[in-house]
C-alpha positions as CSV (number, residue, x, y, z in Angstrom):
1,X,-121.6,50.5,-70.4
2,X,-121.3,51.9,-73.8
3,X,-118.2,54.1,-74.7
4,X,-117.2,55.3,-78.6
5,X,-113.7,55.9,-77.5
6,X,-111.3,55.1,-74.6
7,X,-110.0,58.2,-74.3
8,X,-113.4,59.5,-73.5
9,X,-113.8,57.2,-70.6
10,X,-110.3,57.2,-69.2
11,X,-107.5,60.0,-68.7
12,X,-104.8,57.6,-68.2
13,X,-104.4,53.5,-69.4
14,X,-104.0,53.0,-65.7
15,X,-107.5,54.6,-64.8
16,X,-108.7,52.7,-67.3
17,X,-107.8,49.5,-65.7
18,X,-108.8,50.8,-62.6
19,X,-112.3,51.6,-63.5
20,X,-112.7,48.1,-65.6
21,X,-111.7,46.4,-62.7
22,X,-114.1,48.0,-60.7
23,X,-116.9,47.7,-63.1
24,X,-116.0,44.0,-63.4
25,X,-116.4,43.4,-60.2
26,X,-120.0,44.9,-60.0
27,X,-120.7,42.0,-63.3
28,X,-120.7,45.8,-65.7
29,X,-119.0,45.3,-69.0
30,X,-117.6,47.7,-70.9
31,X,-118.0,48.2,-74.6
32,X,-115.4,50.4,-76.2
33,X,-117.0,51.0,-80.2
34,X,-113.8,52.4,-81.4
35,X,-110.3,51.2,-80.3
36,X,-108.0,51.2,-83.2
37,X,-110.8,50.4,-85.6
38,X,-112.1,47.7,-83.7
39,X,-114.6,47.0,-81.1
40,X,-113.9,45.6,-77.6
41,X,-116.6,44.0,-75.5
42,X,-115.7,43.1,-71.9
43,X,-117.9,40.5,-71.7
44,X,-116.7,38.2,-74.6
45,X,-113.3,36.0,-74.2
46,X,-111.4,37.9,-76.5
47,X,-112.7,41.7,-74.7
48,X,-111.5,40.1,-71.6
49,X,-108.1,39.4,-73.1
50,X,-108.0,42.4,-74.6
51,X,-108.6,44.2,-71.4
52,X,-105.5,43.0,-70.2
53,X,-103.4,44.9,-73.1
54,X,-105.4,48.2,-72.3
């Protein structure tokens, strides 16, 4: 899944998690084009790390 920005995807840092964890669990990954200038991917090492600071 595709997003430009988190805060069109989420209302809340904890529905974020929420629905991350969900699409992991369904083998989804998320990728966020624009958080703070840079891009996450879910899928990668450091998108999986960085999932855990969302």
């Amino acid at each position: 899944m595709v997003v430009t920005k988190l805060d069109r995807f989420a209302r809340s840092s904890k529905d974020a998690i929420t629905t991350i964890e969900l699409l992991n669990d369904k083998d989804v990954s998320l990728i966020v084009l624009n958080m703070g200038g840079d891009r996450i991917d879910t899928s990668t090492a450091i998108g999986k790390l960085m999932n855990c600071r969302i």
